[in-house]
N, C-alpha and C positions, 0 to 999 in steps of 0.2 A: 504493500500500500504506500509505504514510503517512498518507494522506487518510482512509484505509478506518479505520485505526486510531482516528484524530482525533475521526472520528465515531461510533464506537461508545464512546468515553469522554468525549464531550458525549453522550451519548445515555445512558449512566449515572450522571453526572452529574444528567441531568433525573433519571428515575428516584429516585434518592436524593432529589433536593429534591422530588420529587411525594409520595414516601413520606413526609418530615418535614413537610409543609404538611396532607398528609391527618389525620395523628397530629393537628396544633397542633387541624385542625378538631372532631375527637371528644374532645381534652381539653376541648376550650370549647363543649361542646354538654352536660356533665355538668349536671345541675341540681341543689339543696341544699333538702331538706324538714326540718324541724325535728322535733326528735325530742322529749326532754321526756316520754318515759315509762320506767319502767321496767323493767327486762328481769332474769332469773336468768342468772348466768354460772356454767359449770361451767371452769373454767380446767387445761388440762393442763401442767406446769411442766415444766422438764428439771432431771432429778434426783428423789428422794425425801427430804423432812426429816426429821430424827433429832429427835424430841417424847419418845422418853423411852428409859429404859435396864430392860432387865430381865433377873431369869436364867432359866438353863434348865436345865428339872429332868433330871437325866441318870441312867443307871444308879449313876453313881458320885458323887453329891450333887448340889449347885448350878454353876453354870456360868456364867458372863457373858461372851460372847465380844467384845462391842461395848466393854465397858469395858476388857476385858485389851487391847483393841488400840487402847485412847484416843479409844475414839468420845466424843462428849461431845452433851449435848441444842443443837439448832440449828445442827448437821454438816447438809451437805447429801453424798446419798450421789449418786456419780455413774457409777460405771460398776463390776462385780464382774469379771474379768478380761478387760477392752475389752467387756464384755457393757453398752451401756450399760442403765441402769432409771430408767423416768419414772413408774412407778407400783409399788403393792406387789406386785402380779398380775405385774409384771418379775424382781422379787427373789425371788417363790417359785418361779417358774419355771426360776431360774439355781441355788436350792438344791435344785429336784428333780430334777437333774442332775447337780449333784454328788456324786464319789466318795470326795477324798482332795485332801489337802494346805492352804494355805493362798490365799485370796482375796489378787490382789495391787487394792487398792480405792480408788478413784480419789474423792475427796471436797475438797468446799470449804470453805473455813473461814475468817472474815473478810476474803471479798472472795479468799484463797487456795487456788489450788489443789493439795494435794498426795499422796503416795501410801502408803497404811499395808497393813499386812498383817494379813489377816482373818480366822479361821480358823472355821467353825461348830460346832455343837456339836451331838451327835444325841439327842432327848429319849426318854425311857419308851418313847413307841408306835413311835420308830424312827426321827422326820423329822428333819431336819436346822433349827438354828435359829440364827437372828442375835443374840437377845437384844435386842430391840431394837423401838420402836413408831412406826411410819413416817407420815409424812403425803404424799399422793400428791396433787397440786392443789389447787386454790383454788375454795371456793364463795361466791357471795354475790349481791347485789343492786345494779345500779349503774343512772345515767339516762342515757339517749342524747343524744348531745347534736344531729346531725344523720344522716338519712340523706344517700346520694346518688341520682340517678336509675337507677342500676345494682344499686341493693341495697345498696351498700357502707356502714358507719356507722363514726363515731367516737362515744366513751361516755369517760366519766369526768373527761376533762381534765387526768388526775395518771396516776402508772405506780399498777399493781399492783406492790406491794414489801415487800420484807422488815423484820423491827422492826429489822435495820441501818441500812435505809435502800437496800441493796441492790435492783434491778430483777428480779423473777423472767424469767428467760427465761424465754415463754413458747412453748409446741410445740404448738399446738391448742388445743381448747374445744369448745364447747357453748353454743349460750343459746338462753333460754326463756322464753316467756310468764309474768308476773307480773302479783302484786297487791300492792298498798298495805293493810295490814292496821291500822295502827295507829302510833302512834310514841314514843319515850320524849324528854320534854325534858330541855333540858340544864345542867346547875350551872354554876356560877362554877367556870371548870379542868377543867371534862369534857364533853365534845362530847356532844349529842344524837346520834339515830337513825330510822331512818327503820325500822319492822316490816312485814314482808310474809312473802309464799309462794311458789312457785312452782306455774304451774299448769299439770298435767300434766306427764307422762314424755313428750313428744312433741317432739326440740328442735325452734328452728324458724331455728337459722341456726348460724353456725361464728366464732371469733373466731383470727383470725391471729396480729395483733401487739400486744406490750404495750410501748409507747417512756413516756419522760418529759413526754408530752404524754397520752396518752391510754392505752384500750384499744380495736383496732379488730377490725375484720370484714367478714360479709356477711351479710346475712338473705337467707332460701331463696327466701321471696317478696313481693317490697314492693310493697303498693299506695299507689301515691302519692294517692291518691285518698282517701285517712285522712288524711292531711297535708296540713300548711302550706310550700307552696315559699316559699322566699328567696332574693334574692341575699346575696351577701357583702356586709358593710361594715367601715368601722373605727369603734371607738368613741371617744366622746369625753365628757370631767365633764357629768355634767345626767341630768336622769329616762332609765328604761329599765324592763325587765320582764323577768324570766325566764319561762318556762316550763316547770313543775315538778308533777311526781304527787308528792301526799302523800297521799291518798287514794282507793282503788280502785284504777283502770287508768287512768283518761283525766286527762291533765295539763292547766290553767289558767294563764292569766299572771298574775303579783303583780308590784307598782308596786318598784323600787329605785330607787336613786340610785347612780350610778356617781363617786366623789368622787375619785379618781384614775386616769386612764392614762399609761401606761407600753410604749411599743412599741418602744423602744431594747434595753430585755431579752430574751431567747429564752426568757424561762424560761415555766412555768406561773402566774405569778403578775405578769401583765401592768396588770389591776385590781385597783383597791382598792373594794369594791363594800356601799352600805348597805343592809338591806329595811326599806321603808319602808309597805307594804303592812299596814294594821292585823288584814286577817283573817288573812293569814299569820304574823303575828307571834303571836297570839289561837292559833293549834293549835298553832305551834311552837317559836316564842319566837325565833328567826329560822332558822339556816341547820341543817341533820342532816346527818349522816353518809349518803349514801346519796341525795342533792342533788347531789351532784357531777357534772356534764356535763348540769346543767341549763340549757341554751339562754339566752345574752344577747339579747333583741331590742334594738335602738335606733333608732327612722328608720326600724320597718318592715323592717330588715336586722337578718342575723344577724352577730352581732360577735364571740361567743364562749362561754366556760360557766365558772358554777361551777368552785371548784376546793377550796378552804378554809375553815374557820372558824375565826376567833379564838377562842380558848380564853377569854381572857376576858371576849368580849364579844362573843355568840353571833348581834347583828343587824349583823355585820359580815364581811366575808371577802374572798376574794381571787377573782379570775377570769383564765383565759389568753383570749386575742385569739385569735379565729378562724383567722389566718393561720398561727402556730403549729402549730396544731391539726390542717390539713390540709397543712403542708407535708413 
């Protein structure tokens, strides 16, 4: 009986280590295609932002119910009685069900979370109102910086984040085909830009997560077959190229100089990176807004992406190390 036992817990045993060796094999069988286009993100956030305050016209005069209860512009509103709301179409839905009494309202506020009491107000035609003008996610335009052979991508190389400095959780998305329209250069003290559009109402993939390294996802369907595979490498001081749309849809390498690494840091700001590329400098005057998780190559490897622009001196910036990026 002892024996019988022995063997069925070496026998589970293997099992487990057959299960972790099979896993190590389909982690190390993922492949990395470079990315270097760019894409529309429609970003769904948790919570709703408070962008301004208004009143509400009622039988009996004006009414501000957001300000009698101390809401103030860049609240983030977060749940109306444990109802939580990550968009407006959340908040009219919990006031069209409302009867009577006060919102006990769950909101953030410098990084703090705490709890005020809300009351609404009912205008002219009868509805119930907040006073109040919400913003419900994030739109905009960012560059990818790799796929994986699964579909999976990382883009941006920095978080989507608040003018705190705050990380938006993020609870879903959206993204979409894009184009490069145009761009605005940039002054001494003010970052350029990178103009575009989105094209089509059709998304063509979902984004998960937004951390301090990136924003990720999966597109619905990746042909690798448009891309360039890489392996991974690290970077090192001396020439290199990014891979970056500044115009249309299809991205191009331009020549940098990578003048410092830095891989003792976790942060996103592992390079210190120059463009040195005369036509890229000639449209852009060096780094935009919207360059970010523009693909390092070096040695033929991919190393890492954009991340920054010196404010004051626009053909310089920062870049995180691939390792980062994907860990």
């Amino acid at each position: 009986m002892v024996l019988k036992r022995l063997n069925k817990l070496l026998l589970f045993i293997l099992l487990i280590c057959s299960f972790i060796s099979l896993n190590v094999v389909k982690a190390s069988e993922v492949e990395y295609y470079l990315g270097g286009e760019v894409l529309g993100f429609n970003v769904d956030t948790e919570g709703v932002q408070v962008v301004g305050i208004c009143d509400v016209i009622t039988q009996n005069g004006l009414v501000s119910p957001c300000k009698t209860a101390g809401l103030s512009v860049g609240d983030t509103i977060l749940s109306l009685n444990e109802n939580a709301v990550n968009s407006a179409s959340d908040v009219a839905k919990v006031l069209n069900e409302y009867e009577s009494g006060c919102f006990i309202t769950k909101i953030e506020r410098d990084n703090k979370v705490k709890l005020i009491d809300l009351t609404p107000a009912k205008d002219v035609l009868g509805e119930y109102k907040l006073g109040v003008y919400l913003q419900d996610g994030l739109s905009g335009l960012g560059t990818v910086t790799y796929y994986t052979s699964d579909g999976n991508f990382g883009s941006l190389g920095h978080p989507v984040s608040k003018d705190n400095g705050k990380i938006y959780n993020v609870v879903g998305g959206n993204v979409f085909n894009a184009t490069i329209t145009g761009v605005n250069k940039p002054s001494r003290g003010r970052a350029g830009e990178l103009k575009g559009m989105i094209l089509g109402e059709k998304s063509v993939g979902n984004v998960s997560k937004n951390s301090q390294n990136g924003l990720f996802g999966k597109i619905d369907k990746f042909d690798n077959k448009k891309h360039v595979k890489l392996s991974l490498g690290k970077g090192t001081p001396g020439k290199a190229q990014i891979y970056s749309t500044i115009d249309g849809s299809s991205p191009k390498f331009y020549d940098i100089n990578i003048v410092k690494a830095d891989y003792i840091s976790g942060s996103n700001k592992n390079f210190v990176i120059s463009i040195t590329d005369k036509s890229l400098l000639s449209i852009t005057n060096g780094i935009l807004q919207g360059m970010s998780g523009s693909p390092i190559v070096q040695n033929g490897k991919l190393i890492g992406a954009v991340t920054h622009v010196f404010l004051n001196d626009s053909t310089r910036g920062y870049g995180i190390a691939i390792n980062n990026m994907i860990a």
